[in-house]
N, C-alpha and C positions, 0 to 999 in steps of 0.2 A: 504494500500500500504506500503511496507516494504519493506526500504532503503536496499541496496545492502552494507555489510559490508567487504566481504572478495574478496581478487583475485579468488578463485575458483568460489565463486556464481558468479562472474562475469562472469568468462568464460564459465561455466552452463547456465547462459542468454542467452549468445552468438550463442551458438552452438544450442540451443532449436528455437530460431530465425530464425537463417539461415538454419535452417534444412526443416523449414516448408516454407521459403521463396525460398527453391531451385527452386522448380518445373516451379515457376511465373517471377524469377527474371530477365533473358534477357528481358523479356516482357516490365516487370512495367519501368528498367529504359532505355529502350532501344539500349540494348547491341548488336551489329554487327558485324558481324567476315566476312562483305565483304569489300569493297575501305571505304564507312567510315569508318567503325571501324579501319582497319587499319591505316586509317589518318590522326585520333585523336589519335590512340596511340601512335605513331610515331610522331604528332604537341607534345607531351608532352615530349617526352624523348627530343626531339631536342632543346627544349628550356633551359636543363638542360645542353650536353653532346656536342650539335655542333655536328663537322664533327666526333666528334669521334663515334657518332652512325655507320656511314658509316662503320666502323671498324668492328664493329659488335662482341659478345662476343661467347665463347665456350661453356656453360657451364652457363643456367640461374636458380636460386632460385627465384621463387614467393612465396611471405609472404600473404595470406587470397587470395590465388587466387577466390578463387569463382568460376563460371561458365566457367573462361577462360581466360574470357577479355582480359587481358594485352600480357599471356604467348602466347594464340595460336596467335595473328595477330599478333607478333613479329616472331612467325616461319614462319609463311604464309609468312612475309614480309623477311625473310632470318638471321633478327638482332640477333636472336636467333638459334642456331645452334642446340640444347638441351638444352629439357627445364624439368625442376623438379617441379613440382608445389603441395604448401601443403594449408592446410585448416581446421580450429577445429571443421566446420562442417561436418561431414560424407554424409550428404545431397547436400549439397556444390563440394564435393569430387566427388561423383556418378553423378551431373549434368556436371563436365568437363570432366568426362571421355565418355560418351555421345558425346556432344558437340568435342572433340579430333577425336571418332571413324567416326562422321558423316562428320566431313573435311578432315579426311582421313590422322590427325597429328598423328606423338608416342611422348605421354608424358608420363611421371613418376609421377603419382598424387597419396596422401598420407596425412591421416590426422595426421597434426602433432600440438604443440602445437608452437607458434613463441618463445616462452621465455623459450623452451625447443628442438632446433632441434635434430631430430635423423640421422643426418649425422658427417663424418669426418671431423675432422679439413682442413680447405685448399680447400675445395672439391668444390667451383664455383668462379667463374671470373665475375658476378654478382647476387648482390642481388635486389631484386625489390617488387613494394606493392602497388595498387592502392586502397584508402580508408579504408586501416587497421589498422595504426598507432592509430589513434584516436577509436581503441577497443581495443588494451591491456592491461591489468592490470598494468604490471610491463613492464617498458619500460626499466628500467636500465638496468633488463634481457635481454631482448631482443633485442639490439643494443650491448649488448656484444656478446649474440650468433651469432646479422650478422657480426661481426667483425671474432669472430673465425671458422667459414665457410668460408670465403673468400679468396680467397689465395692473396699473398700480391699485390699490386696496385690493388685489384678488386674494383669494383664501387658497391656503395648500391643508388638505385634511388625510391625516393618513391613520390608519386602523388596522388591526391585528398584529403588532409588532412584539416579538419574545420579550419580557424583560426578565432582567438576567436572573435576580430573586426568585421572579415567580417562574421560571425554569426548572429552576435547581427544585422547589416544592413540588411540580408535578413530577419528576424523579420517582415521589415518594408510591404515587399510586399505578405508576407502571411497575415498577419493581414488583407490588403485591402484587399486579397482574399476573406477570412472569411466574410465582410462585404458586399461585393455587389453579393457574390456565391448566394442567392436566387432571382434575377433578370436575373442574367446566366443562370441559371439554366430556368429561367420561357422561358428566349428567346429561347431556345433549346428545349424545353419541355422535361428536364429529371430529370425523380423521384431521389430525395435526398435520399443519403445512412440511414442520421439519425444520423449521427455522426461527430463529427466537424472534421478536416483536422489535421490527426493526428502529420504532422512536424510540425505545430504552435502550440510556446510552450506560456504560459498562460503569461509569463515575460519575456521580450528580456535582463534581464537581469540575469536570473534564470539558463544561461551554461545547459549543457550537462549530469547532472546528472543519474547516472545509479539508477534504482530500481528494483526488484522483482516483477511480476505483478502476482496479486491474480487470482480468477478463470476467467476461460475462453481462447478463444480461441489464441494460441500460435502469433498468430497475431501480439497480442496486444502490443509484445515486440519489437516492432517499435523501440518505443521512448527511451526505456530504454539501448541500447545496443551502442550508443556512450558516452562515459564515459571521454573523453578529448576533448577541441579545444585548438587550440597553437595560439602563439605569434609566429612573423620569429627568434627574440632572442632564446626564450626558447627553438625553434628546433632544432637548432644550436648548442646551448650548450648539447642537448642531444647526439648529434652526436660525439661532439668534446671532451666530457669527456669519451665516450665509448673508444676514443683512434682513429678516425677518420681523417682528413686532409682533407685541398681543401673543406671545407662545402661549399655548393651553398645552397642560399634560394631563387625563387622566387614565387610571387603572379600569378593567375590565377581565371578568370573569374568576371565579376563586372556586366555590364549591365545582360549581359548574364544569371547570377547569378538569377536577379534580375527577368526578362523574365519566365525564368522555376519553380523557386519555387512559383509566382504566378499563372501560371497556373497548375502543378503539385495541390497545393491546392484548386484552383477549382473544378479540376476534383475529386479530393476527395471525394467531398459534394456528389457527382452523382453518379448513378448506373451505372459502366461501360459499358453495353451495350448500354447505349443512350447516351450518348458522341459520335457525329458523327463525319466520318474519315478527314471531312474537316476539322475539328476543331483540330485535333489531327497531322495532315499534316501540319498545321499551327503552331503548336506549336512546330513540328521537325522541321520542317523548319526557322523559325523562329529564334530559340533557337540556330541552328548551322550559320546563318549568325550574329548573338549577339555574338556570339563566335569569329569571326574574327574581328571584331571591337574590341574587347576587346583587341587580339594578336597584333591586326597590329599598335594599336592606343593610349588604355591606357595600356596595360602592362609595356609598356617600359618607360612611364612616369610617374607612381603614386607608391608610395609604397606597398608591400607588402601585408604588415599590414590588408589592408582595402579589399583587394580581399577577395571572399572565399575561394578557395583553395589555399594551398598551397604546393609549390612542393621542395623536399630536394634530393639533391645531394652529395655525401664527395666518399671517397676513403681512403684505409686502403693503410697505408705505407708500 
């Protein structure tokens, strides 16, 4: 295995990953572009933006849009008027454009690189990013490019970012996964993949390290293609040296957190066809009322810090 040295083998990982991860990826993490989807994309922006969502922007930039997620149910939902959506994987790119043609949206999707956009200066009134941040090589780049994209007071909002704390805590509930996944397993009667769960990482102390994986199937670069978790400090100050204003930081997701990535690692261990729908109903279900408990209850009273995600907000002067 051969440590990842340069920003390009980085973004080489990246795009190899997500290219082979297009065709599955609604699927695996259960992405929805009906009332929930929309209603978790919209619980996110709102917790950063308030009424000014209602405002709604002209003119949006998504950074690693992916399959859609973020851009299309913000147009479904109106907040987005026009939307631009880019992506380093090309595979990435051809599943939104899919996904655009079959709800019946026009987007503008393009693989670009985030720490190099090919657009005009001024040219959007928001930037946006759900789960990218923590895959680019070179952030400094990249927070200066959503800066000079933006035309002035626009917003950059970005969401589902690792932080580093609340990392290292969910450690805690994949590990138990890994320990009692062969009596799960036995209860259900579903044959084992044969391979450990590949988000539990061997040390909860061990971060996010990107590698290069040797042969085999493109899969494998799971593990290797997050390459930062953050501090709420540290995000902050990235925004704020790009030349930014008004940084928001806050935390997102804890029980919740703690709920999915242990079952997420269960299922793992099993051969996804015998994973039965009750068990998997249970685990959506589940996972989105953990989710309001977290919103309603502890977000507003714990720091940051200790959540898993986390979500940034600023605005260019």
């Amino acid at each position: 295995m051969q440590a990842v040295r340069t920003a390009d083998e980085i973004r080489e990982v990246n795009t190899r990953y997500h290219d082979v991860a297009a065709s599955g990826y609604d699927s695996k993490w259960g992405i929805d572009f009906g009332d929930i989807g929309r209603g978790q994309v919209l619980g996110k922006l709102r917790k950063l933006l308030g009424r000014e969502l209602e405002r709604g922007y002209d003119h949006g930039l998504e950074i690693g849009a992916g399959t859609g997620y973020f851009s299309l149910n913000l147009l479904q939902a109106g907040v987005v008027r026009e939307a631009t959506c880019t992506d380093i994987s090309p595979g990435m790119v051809s599943a939104l454009g899919d996904n655009a043609e079959r709800l019946g949206l026009r987007v503008r999707a393009a693989r670009a690189d985030a720490e190099s956009l090919p657009f005009p200066d001024e040219s959007f009134d928001l930037v946006l990013g759900h789960a990218v941040l923590h895959h680019l090589p070179d952030l400094r780049r990249a927070f200066s490019e959503f800066l000079r994209v933006l035309r002035p007071g626009g917003r950059i909002v970005f969401a589902g970012e690792p932080s580093r704390f609340g990392d290292r805590l969910a450690w805690v509930p994949k590990q138990g996964a890994a320990a009692v996944a062969p009596v799960w397993r036995a209860l259900l009667r579903a044959a084992p993949t044969g391979v450990a769960p590949r988000a539990a990482p061997a040390d909860p102390a061990s971060g996010n390290g990107a590698h290069v994986a040797g042969d085999g199937d493109d899969h494998d670069l799971e593990r290797f293609v997050d390459i930062h978790a953050f501090s709420p400090g540290e995000l902050s100050r990235r925004a704020q040296r790009a030349g930014f204003t008004d940084v928001r930081i806050r935390g997102e997701e804890l029980v919740a957190n703690w709920f999915g990535w242990f079952n997420r690692a269960l299922e793992a261990t099993a051969e996804p066809d015998d994973v039965p729908m009750l068990w998997r109903q249970y685990a959506f279900h589940g996972y989105l009322l953990l989710q309001r408990l977290d919103e309603r209850v502890l977000e507003p009273l714990l720091p940051a810090a200790i959540f898993y995600n986390l979500l940034l907000t600023a605005r260019r002067p």
